[in-house]
C-alpha positions, -999 to +999 in steps of 0.1 A: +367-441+677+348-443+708+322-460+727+296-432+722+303-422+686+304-458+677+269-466+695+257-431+678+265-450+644+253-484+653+220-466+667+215-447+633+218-478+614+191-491+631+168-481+616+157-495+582+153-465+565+189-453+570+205-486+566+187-486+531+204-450+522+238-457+539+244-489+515+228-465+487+254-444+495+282-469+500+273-486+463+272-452+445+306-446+457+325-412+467+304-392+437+278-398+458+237-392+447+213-363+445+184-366+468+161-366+442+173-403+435+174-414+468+140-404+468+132-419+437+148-455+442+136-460+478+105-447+471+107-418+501+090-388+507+113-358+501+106-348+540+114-384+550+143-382+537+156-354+547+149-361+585+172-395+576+197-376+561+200-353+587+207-379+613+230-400+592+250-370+587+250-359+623+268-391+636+289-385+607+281-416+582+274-392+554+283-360+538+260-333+515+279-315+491+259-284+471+265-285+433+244-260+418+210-265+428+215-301+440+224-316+469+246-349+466+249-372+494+277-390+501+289-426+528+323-408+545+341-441+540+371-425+567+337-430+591+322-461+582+360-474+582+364-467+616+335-479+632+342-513+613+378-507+633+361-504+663+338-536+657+369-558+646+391-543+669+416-571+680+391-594+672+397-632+682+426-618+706+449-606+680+448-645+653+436-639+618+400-651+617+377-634+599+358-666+584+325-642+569+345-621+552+354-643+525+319-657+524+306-620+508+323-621+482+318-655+466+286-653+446+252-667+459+252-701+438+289-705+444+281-701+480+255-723+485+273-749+467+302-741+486+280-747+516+271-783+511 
């Protein structure tokens, strides 16, 4: 990935709005969800949406498939895995580091108990 596609992402994640939709996206997996529900369970306008959509999928964070008269929405996980590539990218100058990534997955109470 480079520079400029990567900042393209980072820019369109900015925004509230799509950050809300791209982790929709990422937790309803490669099946992916109609636009109807994204509507419904981030309480969006339909043409709000759709101008978020749009811009996700132009930097290439999402893809719309047509199934009938539906449109599903999909994260491209090959995209997203690429800009976190590009993020990590010999990160700490090659040594295994990565210290937050085990912290997401232990569970909040775990994690704060862990903390102390």
């Amino acid at each position: 990935m480079e520079i400029t596609s990567a900042s393209d992402s980072l820019a369109a994640l900015g925004h509230e709005t799509r950050l809300a939709i791209f982790r929709l996206l990422i937790q309803a997996g490669p099946a992916g969800v109609n636009a109807g529900l994204i509507c419904e369970k981030l309480a969006l306008a339909p043409a709000t949406l759709s101008f978020h959509l749009a811009h996700l999928s132009r930097v290439g964070l999402i893809r719309g498939r047509q199934e009938g008269r539906f449109i599903f929405y999909a994260a491209d996980y090959a995209s997203m895995d690429a800009l976190l590539a590009f993020l990590t990218d010999n990160c700490c100058q090659g040594a295994q580091c990565l210290p937050g990534a085990g912290a997401a997955a232990i569970p909040k109470r775990r994690r704060s108990a862990a903390a102390r």
